[in-house]
N, C-alpha and C positions, 0 to 999 in steps of 0.2 A: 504494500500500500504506500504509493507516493506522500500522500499527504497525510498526518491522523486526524481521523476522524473527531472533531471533540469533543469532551466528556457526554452523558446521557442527559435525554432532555424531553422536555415534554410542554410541547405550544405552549411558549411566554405568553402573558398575554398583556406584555407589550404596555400600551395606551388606552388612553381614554376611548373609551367605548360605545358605539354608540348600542344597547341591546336589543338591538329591534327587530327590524323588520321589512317586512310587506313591500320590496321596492326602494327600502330605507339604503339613506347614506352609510356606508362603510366607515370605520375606524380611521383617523387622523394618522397614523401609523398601521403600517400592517407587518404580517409575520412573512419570511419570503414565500413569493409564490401567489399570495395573496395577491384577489382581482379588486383591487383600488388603487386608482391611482387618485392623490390629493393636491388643491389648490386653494391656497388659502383656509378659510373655511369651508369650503366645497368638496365634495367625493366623488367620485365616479366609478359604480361599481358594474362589473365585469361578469355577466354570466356565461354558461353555454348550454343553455336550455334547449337551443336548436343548432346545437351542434356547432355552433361555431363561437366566435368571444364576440358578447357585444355587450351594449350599454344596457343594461338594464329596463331603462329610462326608455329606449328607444324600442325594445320589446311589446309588441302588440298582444302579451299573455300576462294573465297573471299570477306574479310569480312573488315567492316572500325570498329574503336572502339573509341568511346570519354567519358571517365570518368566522376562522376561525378565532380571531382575536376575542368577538364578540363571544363565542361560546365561551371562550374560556375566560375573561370577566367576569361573567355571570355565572360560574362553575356550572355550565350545563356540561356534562359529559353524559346523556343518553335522551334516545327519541321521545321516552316519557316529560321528561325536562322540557324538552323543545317545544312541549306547548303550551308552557307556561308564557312562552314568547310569539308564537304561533297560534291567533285564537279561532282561526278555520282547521287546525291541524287537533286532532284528538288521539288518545292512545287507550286502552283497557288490556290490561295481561292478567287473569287468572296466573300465569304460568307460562314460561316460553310456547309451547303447543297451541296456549289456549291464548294469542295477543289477537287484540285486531287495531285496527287503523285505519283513521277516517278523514279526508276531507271534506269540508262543507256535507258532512254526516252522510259519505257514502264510503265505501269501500269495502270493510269487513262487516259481519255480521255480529251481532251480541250472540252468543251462543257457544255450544262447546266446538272445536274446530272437527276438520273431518277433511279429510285426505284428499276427496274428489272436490274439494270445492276452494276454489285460491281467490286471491284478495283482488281488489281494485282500485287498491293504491299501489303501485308499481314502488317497488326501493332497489337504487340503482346506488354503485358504489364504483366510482371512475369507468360509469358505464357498464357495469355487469350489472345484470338482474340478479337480484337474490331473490328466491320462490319463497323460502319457507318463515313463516311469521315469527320466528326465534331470532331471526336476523335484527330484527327490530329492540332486543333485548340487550344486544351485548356496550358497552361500554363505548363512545366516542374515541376514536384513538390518532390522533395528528391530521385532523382536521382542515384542510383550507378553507371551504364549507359547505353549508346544506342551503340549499334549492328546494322549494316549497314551489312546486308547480300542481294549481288549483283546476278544477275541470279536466276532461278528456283529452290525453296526451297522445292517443293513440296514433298518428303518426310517425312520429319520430321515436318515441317512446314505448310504444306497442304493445308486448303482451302486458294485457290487464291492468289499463291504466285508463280505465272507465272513470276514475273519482279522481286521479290527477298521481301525481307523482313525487317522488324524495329522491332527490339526486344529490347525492355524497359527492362532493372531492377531496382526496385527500391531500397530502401537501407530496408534490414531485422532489425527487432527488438532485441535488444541486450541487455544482465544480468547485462551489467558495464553501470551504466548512466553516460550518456551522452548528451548534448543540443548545439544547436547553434541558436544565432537570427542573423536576417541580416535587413537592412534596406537599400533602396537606393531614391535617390531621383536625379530629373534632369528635363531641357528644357520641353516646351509643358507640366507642369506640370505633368511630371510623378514622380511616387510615387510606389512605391514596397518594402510589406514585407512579411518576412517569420521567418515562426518558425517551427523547428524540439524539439523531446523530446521524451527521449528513455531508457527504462533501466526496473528493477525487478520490477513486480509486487509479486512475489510470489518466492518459491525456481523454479519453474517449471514454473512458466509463465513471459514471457517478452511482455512489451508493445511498441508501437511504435507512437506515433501523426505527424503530418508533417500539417501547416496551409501556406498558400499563398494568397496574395491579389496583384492585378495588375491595376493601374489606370491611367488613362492619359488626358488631355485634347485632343479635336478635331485639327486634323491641316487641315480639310477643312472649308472653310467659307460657307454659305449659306447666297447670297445677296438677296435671298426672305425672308426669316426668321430671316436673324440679328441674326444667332447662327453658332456655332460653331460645325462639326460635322466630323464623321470619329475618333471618340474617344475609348478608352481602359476601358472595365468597368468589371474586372474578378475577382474572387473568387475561390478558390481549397480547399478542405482539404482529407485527408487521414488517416484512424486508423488502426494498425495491432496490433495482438497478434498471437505471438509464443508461441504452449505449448508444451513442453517435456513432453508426455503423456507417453513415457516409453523410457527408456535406447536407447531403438531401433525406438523408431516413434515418430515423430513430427508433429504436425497441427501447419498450419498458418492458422489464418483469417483474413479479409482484408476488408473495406469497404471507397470507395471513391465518393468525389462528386466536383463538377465543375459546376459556373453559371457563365454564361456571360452575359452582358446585354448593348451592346453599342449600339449608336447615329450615326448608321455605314453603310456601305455597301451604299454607293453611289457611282458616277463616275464622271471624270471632260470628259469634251469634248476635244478630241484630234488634230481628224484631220476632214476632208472633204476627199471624195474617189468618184471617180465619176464613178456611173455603166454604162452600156449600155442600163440601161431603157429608156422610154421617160426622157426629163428635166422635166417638171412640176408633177414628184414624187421623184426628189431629194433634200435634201436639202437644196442647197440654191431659189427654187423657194419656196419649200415650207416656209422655214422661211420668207422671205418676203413678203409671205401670210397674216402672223401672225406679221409683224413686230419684228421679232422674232430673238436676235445676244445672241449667249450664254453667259454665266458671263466671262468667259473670254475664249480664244481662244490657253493659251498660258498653257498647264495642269499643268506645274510647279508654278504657280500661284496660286494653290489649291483653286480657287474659284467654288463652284458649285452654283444652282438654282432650284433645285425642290421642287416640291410644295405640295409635300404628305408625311407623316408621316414616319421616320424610326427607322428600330427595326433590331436589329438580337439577341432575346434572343435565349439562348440552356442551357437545364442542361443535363448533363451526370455523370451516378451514375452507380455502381455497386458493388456486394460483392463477393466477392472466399475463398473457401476453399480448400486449399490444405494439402494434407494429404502424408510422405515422410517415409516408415518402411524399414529399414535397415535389409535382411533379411538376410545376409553374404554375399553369394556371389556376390547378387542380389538385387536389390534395389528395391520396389513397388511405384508406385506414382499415387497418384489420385486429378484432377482437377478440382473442381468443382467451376462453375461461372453462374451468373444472370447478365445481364446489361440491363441501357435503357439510351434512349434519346428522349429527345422532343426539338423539334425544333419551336419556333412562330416567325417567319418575318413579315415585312413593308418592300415593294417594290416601289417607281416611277421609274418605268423599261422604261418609256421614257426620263427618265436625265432629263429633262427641267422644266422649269416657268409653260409650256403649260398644260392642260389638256387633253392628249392624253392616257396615258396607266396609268391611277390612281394607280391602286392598280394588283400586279403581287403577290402574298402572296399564298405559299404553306406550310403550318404549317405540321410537321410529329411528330408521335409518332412512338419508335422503341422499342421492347423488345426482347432478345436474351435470350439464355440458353447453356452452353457448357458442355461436361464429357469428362476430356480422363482418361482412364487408362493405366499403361505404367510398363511397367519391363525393367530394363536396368544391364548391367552388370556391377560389381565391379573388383577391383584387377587387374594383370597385367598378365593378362593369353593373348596369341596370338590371341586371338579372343573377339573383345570391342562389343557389340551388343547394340541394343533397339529395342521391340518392344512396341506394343499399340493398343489400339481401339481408335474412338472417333468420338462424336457425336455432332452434335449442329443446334438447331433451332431456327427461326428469324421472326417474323413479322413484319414488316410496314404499318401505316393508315396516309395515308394525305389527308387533305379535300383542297387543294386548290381555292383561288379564282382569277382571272382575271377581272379586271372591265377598263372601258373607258369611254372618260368626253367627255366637248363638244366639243373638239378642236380636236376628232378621226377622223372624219369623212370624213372632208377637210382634213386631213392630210393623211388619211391611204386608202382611195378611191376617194378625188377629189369635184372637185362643180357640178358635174353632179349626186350626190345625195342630199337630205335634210341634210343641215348642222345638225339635230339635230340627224340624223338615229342612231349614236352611242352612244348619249348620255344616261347613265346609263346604255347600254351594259354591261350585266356580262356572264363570264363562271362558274358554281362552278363544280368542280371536288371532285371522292370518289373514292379514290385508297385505294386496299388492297391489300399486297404481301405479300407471304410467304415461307419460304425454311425450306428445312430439310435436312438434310445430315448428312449419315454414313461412317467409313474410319475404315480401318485396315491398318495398317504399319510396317516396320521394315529393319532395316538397320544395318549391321554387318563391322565393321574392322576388317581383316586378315593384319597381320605382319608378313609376306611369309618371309619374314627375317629380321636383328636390320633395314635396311635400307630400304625394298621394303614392300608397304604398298599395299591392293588393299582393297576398298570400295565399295559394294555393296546397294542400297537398291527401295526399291519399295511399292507404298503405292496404294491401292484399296480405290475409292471414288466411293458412292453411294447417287444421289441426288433429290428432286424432288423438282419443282417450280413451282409455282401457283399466278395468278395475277387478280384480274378484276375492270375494268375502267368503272367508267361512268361520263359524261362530262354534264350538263345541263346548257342551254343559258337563259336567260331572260332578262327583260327592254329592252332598246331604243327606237326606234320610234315603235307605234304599226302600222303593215300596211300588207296590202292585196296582193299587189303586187309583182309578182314572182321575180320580175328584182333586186328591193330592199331586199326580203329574201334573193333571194342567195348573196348579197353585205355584208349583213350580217354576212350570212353561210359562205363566204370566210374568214370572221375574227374568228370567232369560230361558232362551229356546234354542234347540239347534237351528242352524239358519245353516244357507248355502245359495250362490248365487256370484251369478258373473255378468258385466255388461259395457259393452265399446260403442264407439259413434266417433264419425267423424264431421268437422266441422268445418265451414268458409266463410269470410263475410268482408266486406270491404270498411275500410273507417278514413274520415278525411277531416278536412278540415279548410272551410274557407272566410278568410279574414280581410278587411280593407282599415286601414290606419290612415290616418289624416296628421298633420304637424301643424297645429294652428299657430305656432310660433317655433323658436329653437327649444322653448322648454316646455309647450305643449301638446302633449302626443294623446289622441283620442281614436279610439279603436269600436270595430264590432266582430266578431267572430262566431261563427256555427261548426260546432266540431259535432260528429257523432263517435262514439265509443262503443266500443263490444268486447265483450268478454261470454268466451268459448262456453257451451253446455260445461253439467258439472253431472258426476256421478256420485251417487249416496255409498262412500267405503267405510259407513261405521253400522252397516243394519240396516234393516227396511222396515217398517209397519206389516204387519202380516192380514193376509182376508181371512174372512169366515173363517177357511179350514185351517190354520195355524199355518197357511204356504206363503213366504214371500212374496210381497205386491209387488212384482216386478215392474209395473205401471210407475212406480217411485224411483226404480234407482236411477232413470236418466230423466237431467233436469231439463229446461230449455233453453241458450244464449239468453244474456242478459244484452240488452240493447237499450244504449246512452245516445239523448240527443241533449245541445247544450246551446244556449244562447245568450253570448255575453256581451254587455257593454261598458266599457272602460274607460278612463282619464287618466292621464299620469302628468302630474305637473311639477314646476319646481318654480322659486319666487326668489325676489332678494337677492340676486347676484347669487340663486341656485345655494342658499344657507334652509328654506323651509322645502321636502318633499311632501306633496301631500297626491294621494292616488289613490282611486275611486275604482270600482267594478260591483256590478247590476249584472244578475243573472238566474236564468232559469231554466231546468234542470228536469227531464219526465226518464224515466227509467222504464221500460216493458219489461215483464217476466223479470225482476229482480230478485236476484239468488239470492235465500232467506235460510239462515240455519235457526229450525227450532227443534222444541225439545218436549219427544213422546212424552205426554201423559200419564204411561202406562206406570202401575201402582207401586214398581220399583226400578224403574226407570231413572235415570239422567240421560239420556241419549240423545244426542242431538243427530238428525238428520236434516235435508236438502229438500226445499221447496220452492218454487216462483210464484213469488206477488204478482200479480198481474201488473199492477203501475205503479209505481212512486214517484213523488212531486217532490223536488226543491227548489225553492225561492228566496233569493237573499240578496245581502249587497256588503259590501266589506270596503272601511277606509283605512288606509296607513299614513300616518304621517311621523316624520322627522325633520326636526330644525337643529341649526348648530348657531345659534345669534352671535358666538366667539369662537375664539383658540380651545375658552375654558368652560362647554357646557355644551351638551348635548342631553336631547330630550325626543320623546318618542310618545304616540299615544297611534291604539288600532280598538279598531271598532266591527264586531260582526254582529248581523244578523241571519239567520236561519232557519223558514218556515220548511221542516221536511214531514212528509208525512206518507201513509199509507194511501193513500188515493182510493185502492181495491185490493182490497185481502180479506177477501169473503169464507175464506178456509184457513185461516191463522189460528194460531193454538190460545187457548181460556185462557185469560189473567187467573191469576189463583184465588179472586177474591169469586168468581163465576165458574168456579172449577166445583164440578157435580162427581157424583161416584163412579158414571160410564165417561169416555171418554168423546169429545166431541169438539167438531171443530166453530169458529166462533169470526164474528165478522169485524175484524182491525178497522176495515174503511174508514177512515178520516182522521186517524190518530197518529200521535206524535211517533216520530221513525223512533226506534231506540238508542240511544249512543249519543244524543244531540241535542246542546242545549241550544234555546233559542238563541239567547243573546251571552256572548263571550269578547272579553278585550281586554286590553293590556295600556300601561302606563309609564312612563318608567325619565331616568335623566341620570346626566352626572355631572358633577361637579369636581374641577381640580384644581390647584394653584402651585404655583412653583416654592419649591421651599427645601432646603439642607437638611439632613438627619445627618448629624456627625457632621463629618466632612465628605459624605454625598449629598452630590446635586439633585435632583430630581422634581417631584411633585407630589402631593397629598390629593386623595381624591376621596370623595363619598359620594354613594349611588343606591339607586332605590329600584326595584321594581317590583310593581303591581297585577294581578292578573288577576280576571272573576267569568265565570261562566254560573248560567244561572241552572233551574233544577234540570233533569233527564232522569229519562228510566233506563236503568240496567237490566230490561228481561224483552227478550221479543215480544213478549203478549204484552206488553207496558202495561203490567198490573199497577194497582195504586202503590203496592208493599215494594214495589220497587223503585219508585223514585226518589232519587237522589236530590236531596238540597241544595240550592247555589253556594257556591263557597266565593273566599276572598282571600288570595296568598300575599304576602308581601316580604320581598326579598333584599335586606339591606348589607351593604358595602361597606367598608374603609380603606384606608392602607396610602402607603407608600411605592412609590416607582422611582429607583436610580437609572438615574442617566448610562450608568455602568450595567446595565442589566437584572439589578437585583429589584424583587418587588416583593413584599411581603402585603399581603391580603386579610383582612379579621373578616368576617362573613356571618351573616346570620339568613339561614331561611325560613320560612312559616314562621315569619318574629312576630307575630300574633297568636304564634300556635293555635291557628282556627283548626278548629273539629271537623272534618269531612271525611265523607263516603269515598274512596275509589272505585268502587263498583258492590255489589250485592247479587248471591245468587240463591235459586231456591232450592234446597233441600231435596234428597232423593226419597220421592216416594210419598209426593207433596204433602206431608204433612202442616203444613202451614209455615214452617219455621223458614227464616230467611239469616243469610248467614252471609258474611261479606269480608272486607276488607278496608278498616281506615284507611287513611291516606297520611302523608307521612306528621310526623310532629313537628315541634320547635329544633332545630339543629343549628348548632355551630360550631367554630372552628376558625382556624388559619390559616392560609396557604402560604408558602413561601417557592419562590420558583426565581433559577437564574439560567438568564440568555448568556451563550458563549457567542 
């Protein structure tokens, strides 16, 4: 190695910040690599949302942008974080298997996840798709930054980016070393470090490292086990190499990995909801069956009590090659990528002491492959193009298990069976899925004049999907009796079943922008989205004769039409951004995971809404009125609803003894609060510590989203209360690198839900997950 690399480091975060958003001005300083360039108090931030680098500003999409500088100000280090900043972006994780992901309240479903059915928010990471909603989990790791692109990307962006898109950059390997370490530490024993390290291997090669660790104590109690759980146990690392292979072509290669491994994914007890079944299967009969009061009644009290083993390991790995030859006019680009993921869980999917649903553990293994090839045009001719091919295929193997103890039986069928019928009941499940999909696309700007812009484009997907389930029951009571088998069979059943389809459909998108000045760009755009049929690989509802409704396992394309209108302005010698977008959003057959009824059930399977509706409008704005202040405020609203879901599953408060389907029409989508937004500024001054130079800064940020429901049937027992976060700063920045951080977040320590889910075997009880408490801490981090 010519030059050494210098010490370990992890994104300084530099300068004053701006934390925002939505089209917002960038950092007064950036980290290298970083798409700002600054003038005076002005920014010009740099995306490549369509493939090429361009102003932001002059983008006819809309799109939010947070630097790395910014993330790491604001210690966001994961996509949950990002939308405290992001008030159209949402997140809900049960558990890595079980996250979803929403734009303006589309993309994932509220529900348990399920093989055959993938998301419609697209998350791209230096352009590679990652499939699997775990990806969404691991740790921010050397960041340059995240692209929040809203509405139907299906163009450029393709598979399954019906709800819009999260495009990752991370920071490229660079010929001037350079390094930063960070270290931070705080409350509930948290502990976080990082290290970047970057610079010449060769005249022609540059290398890149990036290391992260993340640890935390538990802040749930377990009053059965006298442990502590609901704890942070993660690991990152990242290696690239840039080669200047000739004048004209560059290879990057890229190899990352991620393990987690926490003490996690449990829930506290909420509330009590009381259905229309008979009393003596809800409960409070039932718990006093059992003598049975949960650890505590109060969720903010983070006491749980279950009595089976928890696990949420996942590692997620993958490598890319990309290849970039400048051929003049014309640029070549080739993508090539491998990933995987394994996922091993520990489930007590009954919350309690009880031994009722022991073990709920669906373990997966995923491995993906992608290629695109891409020509795009250079130079400043009237006509900016891109086209491409691209390809990529994906399997999924989960062997899951389901088991039940002795306390199933009274519990989930009653004393007019043998207490012991369920005891050692198991389901083991053997899913295999797999996709493959081809795409051609392409997409042109005309500049019909300096000011009228019109954008074209349209992409051809070709897909085919294939699944087969098989479910086998064994243990509990061995017995003859038809009455007791089917008691049985109603808790889980042999199942068996296989089903493939293939699929076409075209997605475009057409747009004209207008420049009513140098700083004012006004836009309209009609995009359509689609995303491929989905196949049910967790079960199927069964007819009459206990046979698989094969009629369910294949669902119908989900098909996005989108109709936006936009402003993006800037004032004042370009110190105030303020930017506007108006749109509305019909969904056909939108892919819905919800969850059987049946009496010991949690199951989520795949169904199509016939329509969903959204309507909204979202402002961002950011001012820098000096050197020494920046400030941010966004604002959304969002009417999404049900339009027609005449076959959606009972809220539990209308949930009867048979099981039966129930009419959503006009009610609020799940996952989505109306109104959500953000607030946020900083302030800094120049000032000595010791005998360093630097500056003192303090900062604030604000976020509130108002109530939603956590359950597809938007029962009453599941909506969630608006909350109100607020995140405060301090600290110092040396002009030599060194910045030291005091930090507090939730410095109100307000009380909220992060989600809530129902109980197996609806007895009424709802059982969920606060959301985090008061934390703080210090960071200290130095730029080499």
């Amino acid at each position: 190695m010519r030059n050494l690399l210098l010490a370990t480091t992890a994104l300084a975060f530099a300068l004053p910040v701006l934390p925002a958003f939505a089209d917002a001005a960038a950092s007064p300083q950036t980290t290298p690599g970083e798409s700002a360039a600054v003038s005076g108090n002005t920014t010009t931030v740099i995306i490549s949302a369509r493939r090429r680098n361009e102003n932001v500003q002059d983008v006819p999409v809309a799109v939010s942008v947070l630097s790395g500088t910014q993330l790491e100000a604001t210690g966001t280090y994961s996509i949950e974080q990002v939308t405290k900043l992001q008030p159209s972006l949402q997140f809900l994780s049960q558990n890595p298997r079980n996250t979803a992901v929403t734009i303006r309240g589309l993309g994932s479903n509220i529900g348990l996840t399920n093989d055959g059915l993938e998301s419609g928010v697209g998350i791209y990471v230096d352009e590679v798709y990652y499939a699997r909603p775990g990806s969404a989990v691991v740790d921010l790791l050397d960041i340059n930054r995240v692209e929040v692109l809203r509405g139907p990307q299906g163009t450029l962006f393709g598979k399954n980016t019906t709800a819009g898109a999260l495009n990752l950059v991370t920071n490229a390997p660079t010929f001037t070393p350079e390094g930063n370490v960070e270290v931070t530490g705080g409350n509930y024993g948290f502990v976080q470090a990082k290290a970047v390290l970057s610079g010449a291997l060769t005249d022609k090669i540059a290398g890149r490292i990036a290391l992260g660790s993340t640890r935390r104590d538990g802040w749930f109690y377990n009053t059965t086990t006298k442990t502590h759980q609901q704890d942070v146990n993660s690991q990152a690392a990242r290696v690239q190499l840039l080669i200047r292979a000739t004048q004209d072509v560059d290879v990057k290669l890229s190899y990352d990995y991620a393990y987690q491994d926490p003490e996690a994914n449990t829930q506290v007890f909420v509330r009590y909801g009381a259905t229309q079944r008979p009393a003596n299967t809800q409960f409070p009969f039932l718990a006093g069956l059992f003598n049975y009061a949960p650890a505590s009644t109060n969720p903010y009290d983070r006491l749980v009590d279950v009595n089976s083993p928890l696990q949420a390991r996942q590692i997620l790995q993958g490598g890319s090659a990309r290849v970039d030859w400048d051929l003049g006019d014309v640029t070549f680009s080739s993508i090539s990528a491998v990933r995987a993921w394994d996922w091993t869980p520990q489930n007590d999917r009954d919350y309690t002491a009880l031994s009722i649903r022991t073990k709920s553990n669906n373990p997966s293994a995923q491995n993906q492959w992608s290629q695109e090839f891409r020509l795009s045009s250079d130079g400043d001719s009237n006509f900016k193009w891109v086209a491409g091919i691209y390809a990529f295929g994906q399997e999924v193997q989960t062997n899951g298990v389901e088991e039940w103890g002795s306390d199933a039986a009274l519990w989930l069928i009653g004393s007019s069976v043998p207490g012991n019928l369920l005891t050692g009941y198991r389901a083991d499940t053997d899913v295999h899925s797999e996709t493959t999909s081809y795409a051609a696309f392409g997409q042109v700007t005309w500049d019909v004049t300096p000011r009228l812009h019109l954008t074209g484009g349209l992409r051809y997907t070709y897909e085919e999907k294939s699944a087969k389930f098989a479910q086998t029951v064994s243990g509990g009571l061995a017995t003859l009796d038809a009455t007791l088998i089917s008691r049985k069979n109603g808790i889980a059943r042999n199942q068996t079943y296989q089903a493939a389809f293939v699929d076409q459909s075209p997605t475009g998108l057409l747009s004209v922008a207008y420049d009513f000045s140098d700083d004012i760009l006004g836009y309209v755009t009609l995009a359509r989205g689609y995303k491929s049929g989905g196949i049910n690989a967790a079960g199927i509802p069964t007819d009459a004769a206990g046979n698989p409704s094969l009629v369910s396992a294949v669902i119908k394309p989900e098909d996005t039409s989108n109709l936006e209108l936009g402003l993006k302005t800037q004032f004042f010698d370009r110190t105030v951004t303020a930017n506007f977008a108006a749109y509305a959003t019909d969904i056909d057959d939108y892919q819905a995971n919800v969850v059987d009824n049946g009496p010991g059930s949690l199951r989520g399977y795949l169904a199509n809404v016939e329509k969903v509706t959204v309507r909204g409008f979202e402002v961002d704005t950011a001012w820098r009125p000096s050197a020494w202040f920046t400030g941010y405020a966004t604002l959304s609203w969002t009417d999404a609803k049900y339009d027609s879901f005449r076959n959606g599953p009972p809220p539990l408060e209308f949930l009867t003894a048979t099981t039966a389907a129930y009419d959503l029409s006009g009610k609020r989508l799940p996952g989505v609060s109306e109104w959500s937004g953000s607030v946020g500024g900083e302030w800094r001054k120049s000032a000595k510590l010791s005998s360093a130079n630097g500056e003192v800064f303090g900062s604030f940020d604000l976020s509130y989203r108002s109530d939603w429901y956590s359950d597809a049937s938007v029962s009453k027992y599941a909506l969630i209360e608006g909350s109100t976060l607020l995140n405060l700063r301090t600290g110092f920045r040396g002009d030599g690198g060194t910045d030291v951080t005091f930090w507090v977040k939730n410095a109100l320590d307000e009380e909220y839900l992060a989600f809530t889910t129902v109980q197996a075997g609806n007895s009424g009880a709802i059982y969920g997950q606060p959301g985090d408490p008061r934390t703080y801490g210090v960071t200290v981090r130095k730029a080499f």
